[in-house]
C-alpha positions as a Markdown table, in Angstrom:
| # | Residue | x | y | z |
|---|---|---|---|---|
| 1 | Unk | -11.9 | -30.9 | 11.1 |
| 2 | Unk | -8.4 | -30.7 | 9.2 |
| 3 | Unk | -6.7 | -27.8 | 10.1 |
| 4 | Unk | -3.8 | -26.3 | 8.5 |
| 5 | Unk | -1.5 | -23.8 | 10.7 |
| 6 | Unk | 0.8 | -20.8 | 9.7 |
| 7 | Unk | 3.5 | -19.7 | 11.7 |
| 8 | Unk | 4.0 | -15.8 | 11.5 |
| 9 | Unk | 6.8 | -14.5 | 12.1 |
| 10 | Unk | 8.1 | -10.5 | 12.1 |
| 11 | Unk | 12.2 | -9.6 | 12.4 |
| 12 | Unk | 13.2 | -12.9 | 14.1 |
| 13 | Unk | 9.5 | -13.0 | 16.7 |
| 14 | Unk | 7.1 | -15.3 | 16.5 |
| 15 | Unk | 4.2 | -12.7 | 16.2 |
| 16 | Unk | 1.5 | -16.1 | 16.2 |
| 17 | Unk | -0.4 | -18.6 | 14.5 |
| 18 | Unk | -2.7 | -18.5 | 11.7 |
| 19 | Unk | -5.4 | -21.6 | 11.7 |
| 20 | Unk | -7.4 | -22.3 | 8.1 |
| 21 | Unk | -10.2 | -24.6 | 8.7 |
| 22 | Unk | -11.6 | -26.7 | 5.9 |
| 23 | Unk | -15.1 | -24.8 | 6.4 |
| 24 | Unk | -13.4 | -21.5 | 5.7 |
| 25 | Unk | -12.6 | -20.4 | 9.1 |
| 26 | Unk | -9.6 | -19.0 | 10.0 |
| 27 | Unk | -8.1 | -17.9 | 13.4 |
| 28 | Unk | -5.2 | -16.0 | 14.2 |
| 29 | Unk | -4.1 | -16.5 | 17.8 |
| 30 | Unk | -1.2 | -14.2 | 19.6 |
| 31 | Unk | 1.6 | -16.1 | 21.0 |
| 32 | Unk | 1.7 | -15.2 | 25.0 |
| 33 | Unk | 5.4 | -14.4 | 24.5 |
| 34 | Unk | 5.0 | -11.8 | 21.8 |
| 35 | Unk | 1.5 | -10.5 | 23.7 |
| 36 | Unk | 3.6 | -10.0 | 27.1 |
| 37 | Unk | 6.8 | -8.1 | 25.4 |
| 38 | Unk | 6.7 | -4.5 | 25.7 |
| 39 | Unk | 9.6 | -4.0 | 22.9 |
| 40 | Unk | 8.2 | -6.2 | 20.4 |
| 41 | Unk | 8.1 | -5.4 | 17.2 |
| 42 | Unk | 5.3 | -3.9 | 15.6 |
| 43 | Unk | 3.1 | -6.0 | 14.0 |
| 44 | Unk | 0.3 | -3.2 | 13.4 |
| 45 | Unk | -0.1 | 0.1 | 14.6 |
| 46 | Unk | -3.1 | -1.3 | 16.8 |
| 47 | Unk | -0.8 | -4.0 | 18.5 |
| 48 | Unk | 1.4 | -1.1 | 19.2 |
| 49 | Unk | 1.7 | -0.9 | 23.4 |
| 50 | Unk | 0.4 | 2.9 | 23.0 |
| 51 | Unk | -2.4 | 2.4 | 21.3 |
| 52 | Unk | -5.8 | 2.3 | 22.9 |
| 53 | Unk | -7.1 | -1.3 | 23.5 |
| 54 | Unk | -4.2 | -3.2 | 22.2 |
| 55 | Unk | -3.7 | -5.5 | 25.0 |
| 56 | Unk | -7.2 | -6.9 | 24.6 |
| 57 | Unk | -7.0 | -7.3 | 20.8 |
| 58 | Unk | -3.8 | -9.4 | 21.6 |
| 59 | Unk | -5.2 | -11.7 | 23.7 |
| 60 | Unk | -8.3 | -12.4 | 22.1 |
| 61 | Unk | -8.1 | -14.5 | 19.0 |
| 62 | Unk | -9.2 | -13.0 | 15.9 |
| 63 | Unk | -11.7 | -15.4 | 14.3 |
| 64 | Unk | -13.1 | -14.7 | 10.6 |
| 65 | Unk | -14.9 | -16.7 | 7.6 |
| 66 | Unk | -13.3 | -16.9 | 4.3 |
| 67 | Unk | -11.3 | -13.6 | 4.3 |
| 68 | Unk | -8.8 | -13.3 | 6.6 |
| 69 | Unk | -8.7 | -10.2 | 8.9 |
| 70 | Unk | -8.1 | -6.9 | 7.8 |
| 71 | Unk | -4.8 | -6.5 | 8.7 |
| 72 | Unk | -3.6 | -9.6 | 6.8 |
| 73 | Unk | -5.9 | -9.6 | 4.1 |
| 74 | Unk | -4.9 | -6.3 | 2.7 |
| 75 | Unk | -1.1 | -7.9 | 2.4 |
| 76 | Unk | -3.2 | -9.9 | -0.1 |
| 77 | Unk | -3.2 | -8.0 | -3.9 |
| 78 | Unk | -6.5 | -7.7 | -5.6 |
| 79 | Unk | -8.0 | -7.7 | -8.9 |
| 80 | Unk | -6.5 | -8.8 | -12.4 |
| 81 | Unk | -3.2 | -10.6 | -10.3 |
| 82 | Unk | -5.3 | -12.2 | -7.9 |
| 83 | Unk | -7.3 | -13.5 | -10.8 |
| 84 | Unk | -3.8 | -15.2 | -11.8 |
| 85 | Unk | -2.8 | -16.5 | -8.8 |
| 86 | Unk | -6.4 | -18.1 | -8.1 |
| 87 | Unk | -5.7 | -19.5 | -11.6 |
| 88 | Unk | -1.8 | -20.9 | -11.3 |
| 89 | Unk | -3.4 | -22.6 | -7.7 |
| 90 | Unk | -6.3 | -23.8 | -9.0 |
| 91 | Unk | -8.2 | -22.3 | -6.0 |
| 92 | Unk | -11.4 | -19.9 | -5.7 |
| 93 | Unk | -11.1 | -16.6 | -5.6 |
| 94 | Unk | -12.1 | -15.7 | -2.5 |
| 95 | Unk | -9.8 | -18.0 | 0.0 |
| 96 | Unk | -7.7 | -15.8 | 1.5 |
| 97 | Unk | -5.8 | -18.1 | 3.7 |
| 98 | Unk | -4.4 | -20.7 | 0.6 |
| 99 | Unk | -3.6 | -17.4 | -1.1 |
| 100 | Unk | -1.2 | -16.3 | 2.2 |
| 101 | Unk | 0.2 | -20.0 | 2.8 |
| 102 | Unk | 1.1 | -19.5 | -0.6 |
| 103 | Unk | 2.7 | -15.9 | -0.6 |
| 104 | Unk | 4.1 | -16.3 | 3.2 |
| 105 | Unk | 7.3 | -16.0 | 2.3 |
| 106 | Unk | 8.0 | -12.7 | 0.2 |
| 107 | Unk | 4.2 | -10.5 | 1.7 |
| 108 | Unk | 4.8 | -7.0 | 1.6 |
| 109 | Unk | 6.6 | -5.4 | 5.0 |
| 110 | Unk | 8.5 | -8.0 | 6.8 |
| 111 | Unk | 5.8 | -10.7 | 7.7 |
| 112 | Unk | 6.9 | -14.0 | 7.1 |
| 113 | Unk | 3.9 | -16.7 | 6.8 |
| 114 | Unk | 5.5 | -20.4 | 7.2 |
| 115 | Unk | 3.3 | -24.2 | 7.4 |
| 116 | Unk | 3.4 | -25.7 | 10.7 |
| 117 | Unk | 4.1 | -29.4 | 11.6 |
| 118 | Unk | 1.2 | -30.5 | 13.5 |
| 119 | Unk | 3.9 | -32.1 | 16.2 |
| 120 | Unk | 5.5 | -28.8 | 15.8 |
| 121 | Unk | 2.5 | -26.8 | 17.6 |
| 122 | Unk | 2.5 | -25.5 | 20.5 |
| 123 | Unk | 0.3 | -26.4 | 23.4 |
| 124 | Unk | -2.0 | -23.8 | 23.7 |
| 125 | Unk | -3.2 | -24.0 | 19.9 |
| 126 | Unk | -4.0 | -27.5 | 20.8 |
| 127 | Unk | -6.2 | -26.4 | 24.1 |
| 128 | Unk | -8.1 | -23.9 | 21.7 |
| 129 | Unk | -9.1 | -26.7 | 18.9 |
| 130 | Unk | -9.2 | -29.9 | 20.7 |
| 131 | Unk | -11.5 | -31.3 | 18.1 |
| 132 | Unk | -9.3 | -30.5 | 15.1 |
| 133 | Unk | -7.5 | -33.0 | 13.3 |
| 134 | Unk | -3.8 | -30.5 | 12.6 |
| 135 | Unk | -1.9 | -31.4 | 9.1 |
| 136 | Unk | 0.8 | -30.1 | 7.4 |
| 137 | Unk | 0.0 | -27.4 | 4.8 |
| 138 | Unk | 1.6 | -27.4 | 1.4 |
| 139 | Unk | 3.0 | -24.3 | -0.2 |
| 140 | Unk | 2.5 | -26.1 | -3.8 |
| 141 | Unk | 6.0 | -25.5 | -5.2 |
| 142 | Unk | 6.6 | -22.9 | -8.0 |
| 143 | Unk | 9.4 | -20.9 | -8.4 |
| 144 | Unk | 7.9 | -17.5 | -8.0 |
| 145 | Unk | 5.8 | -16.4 | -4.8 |
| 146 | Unk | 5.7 | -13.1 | -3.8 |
| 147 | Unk | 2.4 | -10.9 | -3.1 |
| 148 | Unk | 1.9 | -6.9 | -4.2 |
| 149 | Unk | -1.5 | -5.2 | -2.6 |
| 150 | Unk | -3.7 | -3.2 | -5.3 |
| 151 | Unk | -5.2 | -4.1 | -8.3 |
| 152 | Unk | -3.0 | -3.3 | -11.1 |
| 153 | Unk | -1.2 | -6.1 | -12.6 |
| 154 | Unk | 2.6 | -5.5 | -11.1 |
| 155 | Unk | 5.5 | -7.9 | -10.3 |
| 156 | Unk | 8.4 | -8.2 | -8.3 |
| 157 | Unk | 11.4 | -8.1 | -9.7 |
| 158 | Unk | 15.3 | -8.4 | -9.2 |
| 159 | Unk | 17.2 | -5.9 | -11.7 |
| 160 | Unk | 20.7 | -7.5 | -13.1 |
| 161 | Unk | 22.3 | -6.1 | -15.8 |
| 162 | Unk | 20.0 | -4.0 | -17.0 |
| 163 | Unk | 17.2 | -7.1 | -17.0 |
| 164 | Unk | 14.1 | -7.5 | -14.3 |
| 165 | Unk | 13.7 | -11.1 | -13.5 |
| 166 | Unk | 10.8 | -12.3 | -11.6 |
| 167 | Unk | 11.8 | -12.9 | -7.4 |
| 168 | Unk | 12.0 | -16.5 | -6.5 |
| 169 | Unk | 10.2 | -17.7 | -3.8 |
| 170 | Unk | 12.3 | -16.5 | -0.5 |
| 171 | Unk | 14.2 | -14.1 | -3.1 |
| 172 | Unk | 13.2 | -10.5 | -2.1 |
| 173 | Unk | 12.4 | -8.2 | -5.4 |
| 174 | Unk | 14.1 | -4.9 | -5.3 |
| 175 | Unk | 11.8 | -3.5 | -8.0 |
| 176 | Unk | 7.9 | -3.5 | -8.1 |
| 177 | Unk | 7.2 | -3.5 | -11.8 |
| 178 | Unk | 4.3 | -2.0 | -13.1 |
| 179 | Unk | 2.8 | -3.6 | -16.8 |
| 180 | Unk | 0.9 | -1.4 | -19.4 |
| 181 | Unk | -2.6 | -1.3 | -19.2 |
| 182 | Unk | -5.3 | -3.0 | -21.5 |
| 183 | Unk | -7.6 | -0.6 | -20.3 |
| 184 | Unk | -6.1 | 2.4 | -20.2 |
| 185 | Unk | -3.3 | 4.1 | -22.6 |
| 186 | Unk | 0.3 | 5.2 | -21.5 |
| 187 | Unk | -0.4 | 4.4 | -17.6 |
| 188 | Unk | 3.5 | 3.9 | -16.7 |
| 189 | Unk | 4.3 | 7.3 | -18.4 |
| 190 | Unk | 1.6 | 9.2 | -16.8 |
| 191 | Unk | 2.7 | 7.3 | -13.3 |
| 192 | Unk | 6.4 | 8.1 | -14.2 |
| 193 | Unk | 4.8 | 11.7 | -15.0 |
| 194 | Unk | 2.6 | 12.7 | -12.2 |
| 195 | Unk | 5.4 | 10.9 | -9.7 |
| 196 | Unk | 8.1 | 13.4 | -11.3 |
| 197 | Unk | 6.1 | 16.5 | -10.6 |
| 198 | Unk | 5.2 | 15.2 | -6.9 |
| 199 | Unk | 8.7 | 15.0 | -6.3 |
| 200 | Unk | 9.1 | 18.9 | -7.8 |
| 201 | Unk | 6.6 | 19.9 | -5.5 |
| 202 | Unk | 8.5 | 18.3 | -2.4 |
| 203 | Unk | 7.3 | 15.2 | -2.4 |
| 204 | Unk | 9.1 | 12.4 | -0.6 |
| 205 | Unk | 8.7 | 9.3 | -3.7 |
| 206 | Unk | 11.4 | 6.2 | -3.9 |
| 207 | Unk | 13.6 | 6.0 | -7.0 |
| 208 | Unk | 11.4 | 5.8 | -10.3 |
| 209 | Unk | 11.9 | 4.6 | -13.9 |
| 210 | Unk | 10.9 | 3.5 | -16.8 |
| 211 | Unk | 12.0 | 0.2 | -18.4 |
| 212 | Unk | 11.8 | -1.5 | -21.7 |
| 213 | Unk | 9.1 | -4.3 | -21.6 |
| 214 | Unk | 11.6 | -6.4 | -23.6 |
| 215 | Unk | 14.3 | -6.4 | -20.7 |
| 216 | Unk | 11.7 | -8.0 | -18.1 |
| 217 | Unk | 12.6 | -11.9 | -18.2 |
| 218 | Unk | 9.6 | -14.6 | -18.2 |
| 219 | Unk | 6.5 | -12.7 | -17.5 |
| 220 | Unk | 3.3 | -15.1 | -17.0 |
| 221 | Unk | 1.1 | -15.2 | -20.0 |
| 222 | Unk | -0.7 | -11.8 | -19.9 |
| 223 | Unk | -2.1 | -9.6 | -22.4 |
| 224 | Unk | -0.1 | -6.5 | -22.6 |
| 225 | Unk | -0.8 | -3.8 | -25.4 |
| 226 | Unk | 1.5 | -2.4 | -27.7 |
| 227 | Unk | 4.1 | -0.3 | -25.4 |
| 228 | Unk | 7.1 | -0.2 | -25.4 |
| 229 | Unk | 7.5 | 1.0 | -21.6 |
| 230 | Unk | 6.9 | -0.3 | -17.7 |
| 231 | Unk | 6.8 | 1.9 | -14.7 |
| 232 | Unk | 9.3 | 0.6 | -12.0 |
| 233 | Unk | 9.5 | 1.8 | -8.5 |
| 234 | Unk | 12.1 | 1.0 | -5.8 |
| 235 | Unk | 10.9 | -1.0 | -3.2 |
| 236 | Unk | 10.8 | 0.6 | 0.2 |
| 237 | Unk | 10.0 | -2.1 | 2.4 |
| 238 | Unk | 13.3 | -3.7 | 1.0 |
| 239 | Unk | 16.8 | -2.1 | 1.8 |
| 240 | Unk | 20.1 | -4.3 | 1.1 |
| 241 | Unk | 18.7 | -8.0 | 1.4 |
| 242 | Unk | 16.4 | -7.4 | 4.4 |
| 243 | Unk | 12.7 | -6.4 | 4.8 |
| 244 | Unk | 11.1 | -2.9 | 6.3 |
| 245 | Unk | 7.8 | -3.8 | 8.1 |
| 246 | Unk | 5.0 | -1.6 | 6.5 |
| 247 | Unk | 1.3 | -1.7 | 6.8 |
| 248 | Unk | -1.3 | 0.7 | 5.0 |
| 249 | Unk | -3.9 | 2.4 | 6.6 |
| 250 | Unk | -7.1 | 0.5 | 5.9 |
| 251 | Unk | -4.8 | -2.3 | 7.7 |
| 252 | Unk | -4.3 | -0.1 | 10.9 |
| 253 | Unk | -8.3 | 1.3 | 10.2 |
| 254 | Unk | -8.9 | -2.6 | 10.2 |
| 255 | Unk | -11.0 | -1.5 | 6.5 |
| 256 | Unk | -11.0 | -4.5 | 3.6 |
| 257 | Unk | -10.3 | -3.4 | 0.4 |
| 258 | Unk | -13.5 | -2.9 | -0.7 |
| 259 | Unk | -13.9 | -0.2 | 1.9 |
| 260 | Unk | -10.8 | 1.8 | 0.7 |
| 261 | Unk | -12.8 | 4.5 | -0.6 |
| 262 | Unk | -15.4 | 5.2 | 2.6 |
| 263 | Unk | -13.6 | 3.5 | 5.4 |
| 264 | Unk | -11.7 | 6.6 | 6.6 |
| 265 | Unk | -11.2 | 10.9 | 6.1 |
| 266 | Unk | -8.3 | 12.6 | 6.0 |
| 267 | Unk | -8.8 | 13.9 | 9.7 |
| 268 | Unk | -8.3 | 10.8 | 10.6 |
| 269 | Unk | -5.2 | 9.8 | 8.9 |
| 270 | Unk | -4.0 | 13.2 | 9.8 |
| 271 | Unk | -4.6 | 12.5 | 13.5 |
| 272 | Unk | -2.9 | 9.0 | 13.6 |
| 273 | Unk | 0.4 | 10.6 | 12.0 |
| 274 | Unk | 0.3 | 13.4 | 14.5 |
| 275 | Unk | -0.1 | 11.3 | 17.5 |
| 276 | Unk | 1.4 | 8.0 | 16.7 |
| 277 | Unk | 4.3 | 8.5 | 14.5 |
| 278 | Unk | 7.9 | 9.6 | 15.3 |
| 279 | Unk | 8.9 | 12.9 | 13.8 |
| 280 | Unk | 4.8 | 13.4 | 14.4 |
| 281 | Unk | 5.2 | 17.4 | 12.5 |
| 282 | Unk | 7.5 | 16.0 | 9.7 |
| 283 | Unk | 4.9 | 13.5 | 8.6 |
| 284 | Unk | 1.8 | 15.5 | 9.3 |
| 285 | Unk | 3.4 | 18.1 | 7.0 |
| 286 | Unk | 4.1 | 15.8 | 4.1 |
| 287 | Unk | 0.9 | 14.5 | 4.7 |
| 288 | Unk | -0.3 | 18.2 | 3.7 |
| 289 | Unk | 1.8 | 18.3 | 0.8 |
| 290 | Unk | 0.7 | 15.3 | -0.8 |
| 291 | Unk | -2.9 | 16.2 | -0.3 |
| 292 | Unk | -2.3 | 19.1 | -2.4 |
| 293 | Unk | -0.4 | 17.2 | -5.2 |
| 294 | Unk | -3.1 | 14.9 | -5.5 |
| 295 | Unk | -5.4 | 17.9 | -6.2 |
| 296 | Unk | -2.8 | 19.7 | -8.5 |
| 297 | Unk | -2.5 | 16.6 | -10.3 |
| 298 | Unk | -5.8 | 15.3 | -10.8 |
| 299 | Unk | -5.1 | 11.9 | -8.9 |
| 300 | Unk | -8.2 | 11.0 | -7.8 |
| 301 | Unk | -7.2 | 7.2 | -6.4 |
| 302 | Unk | -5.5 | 8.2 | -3.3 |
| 303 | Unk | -7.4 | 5.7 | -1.1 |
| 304 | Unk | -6.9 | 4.2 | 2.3 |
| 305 | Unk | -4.9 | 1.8 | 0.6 |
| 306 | Unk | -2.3 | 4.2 | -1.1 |
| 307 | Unk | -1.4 | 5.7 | 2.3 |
| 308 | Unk | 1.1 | 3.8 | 4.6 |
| 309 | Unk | 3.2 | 3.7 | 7.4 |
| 310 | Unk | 6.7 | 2.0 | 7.9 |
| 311 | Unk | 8.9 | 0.5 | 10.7 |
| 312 | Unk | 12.7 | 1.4 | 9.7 |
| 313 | Unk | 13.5 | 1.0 | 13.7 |
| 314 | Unk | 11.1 | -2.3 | 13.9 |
| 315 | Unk | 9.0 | -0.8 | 16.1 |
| 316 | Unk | 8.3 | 3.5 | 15.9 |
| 317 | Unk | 6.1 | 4.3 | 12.7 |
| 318 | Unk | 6.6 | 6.9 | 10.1 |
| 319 | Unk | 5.1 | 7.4 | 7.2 |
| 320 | Unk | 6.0 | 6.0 | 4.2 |
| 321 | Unk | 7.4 | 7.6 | 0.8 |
| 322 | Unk | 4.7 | 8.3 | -1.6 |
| 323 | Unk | 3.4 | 6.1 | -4.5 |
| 324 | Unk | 0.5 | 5.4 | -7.0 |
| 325 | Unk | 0.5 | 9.2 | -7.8 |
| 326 | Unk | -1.4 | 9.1 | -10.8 |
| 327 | Unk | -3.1 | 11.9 | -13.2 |
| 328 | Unk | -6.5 | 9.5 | -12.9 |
| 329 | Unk | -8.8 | 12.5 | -14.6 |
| 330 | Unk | -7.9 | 11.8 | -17.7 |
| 331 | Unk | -8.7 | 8.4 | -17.7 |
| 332 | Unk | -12.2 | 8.4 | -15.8 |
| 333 | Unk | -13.9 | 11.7 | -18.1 |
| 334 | Unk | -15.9 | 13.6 | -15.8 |
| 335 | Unk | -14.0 | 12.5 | -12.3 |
| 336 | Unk | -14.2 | 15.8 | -10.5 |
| 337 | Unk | -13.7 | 14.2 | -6.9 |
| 338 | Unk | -10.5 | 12.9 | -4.6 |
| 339 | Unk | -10.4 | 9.2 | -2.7 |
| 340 | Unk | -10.9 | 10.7 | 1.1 |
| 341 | Unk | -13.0 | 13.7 | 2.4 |
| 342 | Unk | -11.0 | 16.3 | 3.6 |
| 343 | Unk | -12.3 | 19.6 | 5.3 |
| 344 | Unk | -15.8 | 18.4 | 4.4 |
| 345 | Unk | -15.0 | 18.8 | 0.6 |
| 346 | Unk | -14.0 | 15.7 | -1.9 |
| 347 | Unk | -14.3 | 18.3 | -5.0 |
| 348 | Unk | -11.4 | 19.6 | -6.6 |
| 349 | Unk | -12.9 | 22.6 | -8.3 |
| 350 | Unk | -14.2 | 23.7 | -5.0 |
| 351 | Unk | -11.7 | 23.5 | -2.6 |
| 352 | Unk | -9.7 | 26.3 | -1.4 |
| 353 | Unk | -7.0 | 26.9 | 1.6 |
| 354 | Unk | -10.1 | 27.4 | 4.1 |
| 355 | Unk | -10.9 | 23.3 | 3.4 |
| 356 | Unk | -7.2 | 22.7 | 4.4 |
| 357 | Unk | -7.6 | 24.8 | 7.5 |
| 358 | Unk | -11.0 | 22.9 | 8.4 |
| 359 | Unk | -9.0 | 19.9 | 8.2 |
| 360 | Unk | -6.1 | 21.0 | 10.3 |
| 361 | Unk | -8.2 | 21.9 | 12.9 |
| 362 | Unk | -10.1 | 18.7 | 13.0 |
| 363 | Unk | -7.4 | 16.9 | 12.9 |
| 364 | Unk | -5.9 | 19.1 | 16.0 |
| 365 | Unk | -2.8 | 19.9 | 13.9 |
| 366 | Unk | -1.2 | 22.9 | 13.8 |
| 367 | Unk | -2.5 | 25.2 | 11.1 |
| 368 | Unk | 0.7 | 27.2 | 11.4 |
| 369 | Unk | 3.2 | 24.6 | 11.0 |
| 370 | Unk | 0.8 | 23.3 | 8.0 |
| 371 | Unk | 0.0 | 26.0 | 5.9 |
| 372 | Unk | 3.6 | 27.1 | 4.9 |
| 373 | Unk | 4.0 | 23.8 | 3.3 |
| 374 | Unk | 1.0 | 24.2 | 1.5 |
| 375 | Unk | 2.5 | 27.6 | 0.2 |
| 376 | Unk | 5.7 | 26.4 | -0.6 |
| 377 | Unk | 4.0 | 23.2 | -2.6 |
| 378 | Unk | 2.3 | 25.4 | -4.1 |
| 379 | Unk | 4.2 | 28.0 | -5.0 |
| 380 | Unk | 7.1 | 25.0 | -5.9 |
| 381 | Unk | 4.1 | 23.6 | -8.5 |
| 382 | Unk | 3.8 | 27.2 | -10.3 |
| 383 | Unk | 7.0 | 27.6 | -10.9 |
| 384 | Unk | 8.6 | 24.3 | -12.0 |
| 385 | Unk | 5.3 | 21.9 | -13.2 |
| 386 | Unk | 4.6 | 24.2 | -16.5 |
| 387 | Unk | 8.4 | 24.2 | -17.9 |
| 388 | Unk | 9.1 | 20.6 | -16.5 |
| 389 | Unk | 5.8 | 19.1 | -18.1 |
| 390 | Unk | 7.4 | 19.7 | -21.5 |
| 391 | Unk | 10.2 | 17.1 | -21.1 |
| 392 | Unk | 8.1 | 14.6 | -19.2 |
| 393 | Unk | 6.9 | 11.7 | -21.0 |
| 394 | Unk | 3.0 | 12.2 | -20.4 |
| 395 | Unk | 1.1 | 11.8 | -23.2 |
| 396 | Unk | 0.3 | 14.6 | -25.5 |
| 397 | Unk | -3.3 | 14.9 | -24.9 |
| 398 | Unk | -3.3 | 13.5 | -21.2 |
| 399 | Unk | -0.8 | 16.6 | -20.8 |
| 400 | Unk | -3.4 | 19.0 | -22.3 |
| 401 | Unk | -6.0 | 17.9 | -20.1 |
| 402 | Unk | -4.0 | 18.2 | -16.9 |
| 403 | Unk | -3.4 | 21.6 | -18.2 |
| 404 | Unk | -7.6 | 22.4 | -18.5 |
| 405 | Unk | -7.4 | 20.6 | -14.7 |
| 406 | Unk | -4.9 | 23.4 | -13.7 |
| 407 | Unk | -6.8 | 26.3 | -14.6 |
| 408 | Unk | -10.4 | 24.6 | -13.7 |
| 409 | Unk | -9.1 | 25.0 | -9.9 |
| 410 | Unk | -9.9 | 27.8 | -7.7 |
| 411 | Unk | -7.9 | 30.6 | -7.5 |
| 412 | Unk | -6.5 | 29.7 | -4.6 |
| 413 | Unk | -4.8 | 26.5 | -6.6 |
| 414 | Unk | -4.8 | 27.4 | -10.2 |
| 415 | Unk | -1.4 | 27.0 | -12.3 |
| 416 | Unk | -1.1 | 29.0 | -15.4 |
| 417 | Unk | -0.1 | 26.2 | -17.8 |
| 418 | Unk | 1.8 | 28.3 | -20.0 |
């Protein structure tokens, strides 16, 4: 059996290794070092030292088929740019570990994925696979490598001058840049749009802009329709040359993508931030606020995958700045629903403070601490959104339709548009 083995590496640790077997297995094994440290980095929330069961998940192998687990396939993107990668490496679609051999060295968060030298193993790899036959995996050499979880087509991108060039493999992109849609009309404004209001409303979001698609050097050969304008949005797992670790939470739910809709509630997002993170009330109440924005704004995509936590201190998570706030009803007709339940409601027309409340309590947070925000969101949304909207670059009709979403709410929630 030829095996092919990935070093990972996190801030400077050796985290493991990461066997891919020619019969699609892969295997990622915990180094005993890492496994045994009590201040090592972070390299989930569930390897954290305080969270239930974490010293048995790393000392057991975790063995899969094809896909690799959870946690590292989700640093893996989806959709129209894996479709492009499988293409540029002649590879199927579906093997997840050439995809991260390829990618190791710019993934999102601070994971670094390098090809080992079978002399270069260490001996208790060896014990594990005595039959297999270890070789030296190739990262097949093109200039750019860098991976983006999600689905849109997106890019990562260095800004000089006033032009975006791709990153270079080892390069770290400042910028995620976000292409126009084939499918859909005026996506970066609305994103530039619905981002702009969040912020209004309180909402923690990295820096934002739009950018000419004519000052983005060499793009790969993709069909783009005729816009003028990109959505770009600061990195945040990036700050002055070095990487932030990151994960989402279908990575720390141990969800696939697929399962990014149904994998989790809010309660239980709500309940990881309150007991896991550092400033545990500062979170939980953004958490709140964005829950409502998503409502306000009709963004009905706000899946497991569009949630996530960060390591500034390498170790202690927080949650992450927003992103991928969208106005999605006016591009899916009758949408009517939000990504996770929350309070045992996914409707927008029907929810009302008591579904918060419900939440809050499931989630043992405290409704006291929670439902001022919610008030002040609110109240921040009714004043600024309707005068604001004006001089935002939305899309005349996708503005009008947001409007109808406003006053389609329950009282509790309705904005007077005008």
């Amino acid at each position: 059996m030829d095996v092919t083995v990935l070093k990972l590496n996190l801030h400077g640790v050796i985290v493991g290794y990461l066997a891919g077997f020619r019969d699609g297995r892969n295997i990622l094994t915990f180094a005993p070092e890492f496994a045994e440290n009590p201040l090592r980095p972070t390299f989930s929330l569930i390897t954290h030292p305080y969270f239930p069961h974490a010293e048995k998940l790393l000392t057991t192998p975790w063995v899969k088929q094809q896909q690799l687990h959870p946690v590292l396939s989700n640093l893996l993107p989806e959709g129209a740019l894996r479709e492009l990668l499988a293409q540029s490496l002649k590879v199927h679609i579906d093997n997840e570990f050439q995809f991260f051999t390829y990618l190791g060295q710019d993934l999102p968060g601070a994971l670094i994925a390098t090809p080992v030298k079978p002399n270069h193993i260490p001996g208790y790899l060896l014990q594990f696979n005595s039959q297999a036959n270890f070789v030296t995996g190739s990262t097949r050499q093109k200039s750019h490598h860098f991976s983006l979880a999600g689905v849109q087509m997106k890019f990562s991108m260095q800004e000089k001058d006033g032009r975006y060039h791709i990153a270079k493999s080892g390069t770290l992109g400042d910028w995620i840049i976000k292409t126009p849609s084939t499918k859909h009309k005026f996506v970066p404004f609305n994103e530039f749009t619905a981002m702009r209001l969040a912020e209004m409303a309180g909402i923690d979001i990295p820096d934002i802009k739009l950018v000419k698609i004519d000052s983005l050097e060499n793009l790969p050969a993709i069909n783009l329709p005729d816009e003028k304008y990109a959505f770009a949005i600061r990195r945040f797992d990036r700050a002055e040359g070095k990487r932030i670790h990151m994960e989402d939470f279908a990575q720390l739910l141990v969800k696939y993508p697929r399962q990014k809709y149904s994998g989790a509630n809010c309660e239980q997002i709500g309940k990881i931030l309150y007991q896991y993170t550092g400033d545990s009330l500062k979170n939980v109440q953004q958490f709140a606020r964005r829950l409502l924005v998503n409502i306000l704004l009709a963004n009905g995509d706000a899946h497991l995958k569009n949630w996530s936590l960060m390591y500034p201190d390498t170790i202690i998570p927080e949650l992450s700045p927003a992103y991928d706030i969208v106005t999605t009803r006016v591009y899916m007709g009758d949408e009517t629903k939000y990504a996770l339940n929350m309070g045992k409601n996914k409707d927008w027309y029907k929810v009302i403070f008591d579904h918060f409340k419900i939440w809050a309590e499931k989630a043992d947070l405290p409704w006291k601490a929670i439902k001022p925000q919610l008030t002040d969101t609110l109240d921040k949304a009714r004043t600024l959104w309707p005068g604001a909207l004006v001089d935002l670059p939305m899309d005349a009709a996708q503005q009008h339709l947001l409007k109808i979403h406003w006053q389609n709410l329950q009282s509790d929630f309705r904005i007077e548009p005008f």
